[in-house]
C-alpha positions in Angstrom: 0.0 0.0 0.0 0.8 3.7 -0.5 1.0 3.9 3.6 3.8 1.2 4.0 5.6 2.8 1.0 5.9 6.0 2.7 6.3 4.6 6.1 9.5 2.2 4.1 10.9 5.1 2.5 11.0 7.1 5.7 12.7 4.5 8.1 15.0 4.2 4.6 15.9 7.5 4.6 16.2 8.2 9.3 19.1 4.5 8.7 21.2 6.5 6.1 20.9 9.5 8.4 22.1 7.7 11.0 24.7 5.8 9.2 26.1 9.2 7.9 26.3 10.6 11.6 27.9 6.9 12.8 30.6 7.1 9.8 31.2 11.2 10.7 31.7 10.3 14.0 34.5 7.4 12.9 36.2 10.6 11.0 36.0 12.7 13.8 37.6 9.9 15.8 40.4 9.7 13.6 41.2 13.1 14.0 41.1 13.0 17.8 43.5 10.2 17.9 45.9 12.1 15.3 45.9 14.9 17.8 46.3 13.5 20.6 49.5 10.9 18.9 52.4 13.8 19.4 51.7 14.1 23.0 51.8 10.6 23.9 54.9 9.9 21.6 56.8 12.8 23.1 58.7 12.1 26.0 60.2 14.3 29.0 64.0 13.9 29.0 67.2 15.0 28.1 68.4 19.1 28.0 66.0 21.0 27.6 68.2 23.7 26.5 66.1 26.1 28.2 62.9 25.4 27.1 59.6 26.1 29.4 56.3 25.0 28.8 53.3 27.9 28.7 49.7 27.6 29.4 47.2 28.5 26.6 45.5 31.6 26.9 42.2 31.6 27.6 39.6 32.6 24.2 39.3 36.4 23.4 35.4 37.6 24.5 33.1 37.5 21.6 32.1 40.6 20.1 28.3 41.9 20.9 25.9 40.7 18.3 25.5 43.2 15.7 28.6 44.7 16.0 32.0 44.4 14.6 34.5 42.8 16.6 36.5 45.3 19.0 40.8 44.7 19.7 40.3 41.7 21.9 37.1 40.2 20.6 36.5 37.8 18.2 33.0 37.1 15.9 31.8 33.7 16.1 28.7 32.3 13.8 25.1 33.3 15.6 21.8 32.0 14.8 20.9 35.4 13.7 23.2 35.6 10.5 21.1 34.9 7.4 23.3 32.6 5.8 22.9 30.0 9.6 19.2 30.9 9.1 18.9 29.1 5.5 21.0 26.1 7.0 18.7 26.0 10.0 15.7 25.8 7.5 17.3 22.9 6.3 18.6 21.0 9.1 14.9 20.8 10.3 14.0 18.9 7.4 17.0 16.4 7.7 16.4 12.8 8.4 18.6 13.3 11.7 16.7 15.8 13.1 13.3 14.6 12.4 14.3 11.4 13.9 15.8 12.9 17.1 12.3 15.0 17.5 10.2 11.7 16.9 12.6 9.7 19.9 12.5 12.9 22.2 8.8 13.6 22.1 7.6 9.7 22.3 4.8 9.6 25.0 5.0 6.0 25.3 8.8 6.6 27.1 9.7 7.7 30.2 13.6 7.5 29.4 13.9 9.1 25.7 17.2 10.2 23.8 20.0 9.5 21.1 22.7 10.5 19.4 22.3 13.8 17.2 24.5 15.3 15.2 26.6 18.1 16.2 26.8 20.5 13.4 25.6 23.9 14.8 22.3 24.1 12.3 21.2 20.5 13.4 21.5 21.6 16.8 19.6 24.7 16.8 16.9 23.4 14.9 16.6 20.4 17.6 16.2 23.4 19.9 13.7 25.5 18.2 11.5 22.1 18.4 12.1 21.1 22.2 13.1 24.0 23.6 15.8 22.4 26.3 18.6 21.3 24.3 21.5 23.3 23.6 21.5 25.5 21.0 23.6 25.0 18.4 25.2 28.5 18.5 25.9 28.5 22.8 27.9 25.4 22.8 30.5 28.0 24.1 31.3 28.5 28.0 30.9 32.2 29.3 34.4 34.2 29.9 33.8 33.6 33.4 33.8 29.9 32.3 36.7 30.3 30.0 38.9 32.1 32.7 38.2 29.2 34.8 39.9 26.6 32.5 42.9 28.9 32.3 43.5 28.9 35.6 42.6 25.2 35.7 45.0 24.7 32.9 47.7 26.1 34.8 47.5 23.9 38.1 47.6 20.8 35.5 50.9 21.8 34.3 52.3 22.7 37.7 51.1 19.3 39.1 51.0 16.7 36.1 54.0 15.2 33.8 54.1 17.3 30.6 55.6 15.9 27.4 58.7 17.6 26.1 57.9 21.4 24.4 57.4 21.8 20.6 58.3 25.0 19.6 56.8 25.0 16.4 53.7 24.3 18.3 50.8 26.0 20.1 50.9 25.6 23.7 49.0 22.3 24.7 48.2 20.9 27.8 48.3 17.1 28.4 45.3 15.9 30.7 45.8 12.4 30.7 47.6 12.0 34.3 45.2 14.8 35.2 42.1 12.7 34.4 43.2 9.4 35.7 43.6 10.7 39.0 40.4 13.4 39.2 38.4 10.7 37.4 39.6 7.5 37.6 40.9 7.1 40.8 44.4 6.4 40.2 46.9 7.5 42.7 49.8 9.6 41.8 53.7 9.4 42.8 56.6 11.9 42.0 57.5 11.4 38.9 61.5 9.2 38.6 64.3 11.3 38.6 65.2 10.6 35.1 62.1 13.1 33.8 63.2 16.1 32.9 60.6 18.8 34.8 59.9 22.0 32.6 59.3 25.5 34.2 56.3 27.0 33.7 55.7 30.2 32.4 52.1 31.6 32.8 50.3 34.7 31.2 52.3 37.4 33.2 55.0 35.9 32.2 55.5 34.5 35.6 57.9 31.5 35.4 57.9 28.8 38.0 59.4 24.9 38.5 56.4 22.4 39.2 56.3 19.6 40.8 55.2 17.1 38.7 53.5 13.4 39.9 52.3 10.4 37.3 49.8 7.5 37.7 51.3 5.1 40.1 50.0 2.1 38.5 51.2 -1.0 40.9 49.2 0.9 43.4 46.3 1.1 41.3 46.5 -2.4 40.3 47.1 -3.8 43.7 47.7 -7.3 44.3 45.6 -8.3 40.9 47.8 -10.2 38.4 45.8 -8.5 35.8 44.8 -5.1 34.9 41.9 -3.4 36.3 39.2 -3.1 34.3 37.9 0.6 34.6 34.0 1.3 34.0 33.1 4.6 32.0 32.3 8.0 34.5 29.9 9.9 34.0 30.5 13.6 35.7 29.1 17.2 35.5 30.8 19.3 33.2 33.3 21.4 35.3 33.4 23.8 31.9 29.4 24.1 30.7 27.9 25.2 27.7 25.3 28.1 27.9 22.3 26.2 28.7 18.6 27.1 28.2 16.8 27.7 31.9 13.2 26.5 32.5 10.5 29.6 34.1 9.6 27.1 37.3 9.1 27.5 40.8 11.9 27.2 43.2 10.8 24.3 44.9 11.1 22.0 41.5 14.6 20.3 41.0 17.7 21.7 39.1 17.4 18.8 36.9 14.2 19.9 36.2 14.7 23.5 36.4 17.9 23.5 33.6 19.3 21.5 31.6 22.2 19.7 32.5 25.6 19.3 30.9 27.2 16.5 31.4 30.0 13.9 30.5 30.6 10.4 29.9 34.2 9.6 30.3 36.2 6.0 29.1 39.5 5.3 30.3 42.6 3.8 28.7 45.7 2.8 29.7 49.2 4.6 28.3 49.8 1.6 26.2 46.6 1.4 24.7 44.6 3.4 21.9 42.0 6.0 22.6 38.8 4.1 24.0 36.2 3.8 20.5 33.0 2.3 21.6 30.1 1.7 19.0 27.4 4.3 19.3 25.6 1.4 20.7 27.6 0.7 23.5 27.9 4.4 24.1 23.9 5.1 24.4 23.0 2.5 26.5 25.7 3.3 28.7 24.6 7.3 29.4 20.9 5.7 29.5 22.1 3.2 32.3 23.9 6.5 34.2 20.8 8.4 34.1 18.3 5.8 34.8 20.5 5.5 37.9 21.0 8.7 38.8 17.7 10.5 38.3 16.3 7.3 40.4 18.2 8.3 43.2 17.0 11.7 43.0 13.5 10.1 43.1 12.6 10.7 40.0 11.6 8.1 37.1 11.8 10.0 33.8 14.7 12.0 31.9 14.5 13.4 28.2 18.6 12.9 27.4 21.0 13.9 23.6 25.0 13.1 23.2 27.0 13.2 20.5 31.0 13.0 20.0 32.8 16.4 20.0 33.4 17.3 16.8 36.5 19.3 18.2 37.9 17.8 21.2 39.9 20.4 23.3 40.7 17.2 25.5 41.6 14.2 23.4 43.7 12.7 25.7 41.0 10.5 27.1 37.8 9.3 24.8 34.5 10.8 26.0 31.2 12.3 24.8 28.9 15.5 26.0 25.7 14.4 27.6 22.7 16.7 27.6 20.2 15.8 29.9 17.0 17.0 31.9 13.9 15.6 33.9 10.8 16.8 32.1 7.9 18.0 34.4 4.7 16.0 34.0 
């Protein structure tokens, strides 16, 4: 029948959608573990002829919209700009979209998400439908947020083993010792006494000799005779987007009252490649988190989207955002 045709040729058309998005997202992982290969292969050590290792400065404010950029500011895409408008228009029609709206608005669920895609038009028209997810153009922390990574940033490279300086290279930060211990749980040691430590020279100019600790992984391990397997974390995003707020009483729940940023987190050891779970894996995990952490907030629904950062500014450790919040019935 003519029903069943259309009904074939839509589910036809939401799988190549999603295979697209699956096969972007194996690209996008390619790229994440190309960036992240110099800083693992790189090795403290040796002279380092006077070398010191500088923390990135934090992003320029952006310019007001409407206006041109002032010295200091930068102009960044907005939803407003005719051009995003057109390719808004379209992303509503996508495949992608249209499936994400018909999982997120199912009233037969009380747990309801997926994987989306990330590109800025697909998320701002998913907004423009449900209201609570990101928009595609705020997937930027405030100043206020971005001055906190600095300083962040800077108490990594004072505490953590750094690989050796590339001068032809923007200043990076390596989070991997970072993230095993603030994550993971691994305890730390001073690093041998055959690492060369780097001084540190901040913003001012302010140059100062760390001391530097790395996993201490026979402490970690224990008295197991093999490795520890480490489950996935899933944490609050210490560095959140600008989210959209809910007009509710103050007696409802944050989770109810904002959306929440979140982010799933998979650990690998130094001798092993970047974590790459299949999107399947990687959706029933975050439903697993939430179902188990909105229960024990007492609640029993949660309206969730993640996708794979398109632009990891940590890709020293695999992980996805999680956007997340419990709807009020």
């Amino acid at each position: 029948s003519s029903l069943w045709r259309q009904h074939s040729s839509r589910a036809t058309a939401m799988a190549q959608a999603l295979a697209e998005l699956r096969r972007e997202a194996a690209r996008r992982y390619e790229r994440s573990k190309a960036a992240v290969a110099p800083a693992c292969s790189a090795r403290p050590g040796g002279n380092s002829g006077g070398a010191t290792l500088q923390v990135p400065a934090p992003k320029e404010p952006i310019a007001q919209r409407g206006m041109s950029p002032c010295p200091g500011e930068r102009r960044v895409r907005m939803a407003e700009d005719p051009e995003e408008l057109m390719l808004i228009e379209s992303a509503m029609a996508s495949p992608a979209v249209q499936h994400a709206v018909e999982v997120l608005t199912d009233s037969g669920s009380r747990i309801r998400g997926c994987m989306v895609d990330p590109d800025r038009p697909c998320l701002q028209a998913l907004q423009n439908v449900l209201t609570w997810t990101l928009g595609g153009y705020d997937t930027r922390p405030t100043q206020e947020v971005e001055n906190l990574k600095y300083h962040d940033r800077l108490q990594v490279l004072l505490r953590y083993r750094q690989p050796l300086p590339n001068p032809g290279a923007p200043p990076r930060v390596a989070m991997y010792d970072y993230l095993c211990e603030t994550l993971f749980g691994v305890p730390m040691r001073p690093v041998s006494d055959d690492v060369q430590v780097w001084p540190i020279e901040d913003l001012e100019g302010n140059v100062v000799m760390p001391c530097w600790v790395e996993p201490d992984w026979e402490a970690f391990h224990g008295s197991r005779s093999v490795r520890r397997e480490v489950a996935p974390v899933f944490k609050p995003n210490r560095y959140p987007y600008q989210l959209p707020v809910r007009q509710l009483p103050e007696s409802c729940h944050e989770f109810q009252r904002q959306t929440q940023h979140w982010i799933l987190w998979y650990h690998h050891y130094p001798d092993e490649p970047l974590a790459n779970p299949s999107d399947e894996v990687i959706d029933c995990d975050v439903r697993s988190e939430l179902i188990a952490l909105v229960t024990s907030h007492g609640f029993e629904v949660c309206d969730y989207i993640w996708y794979r950062n398109p632009g990891m500014s940590v890709p020293d450790v695999f992980h996805v955002q999680v956007f997340w919040i419990v709807p009020v019935i």
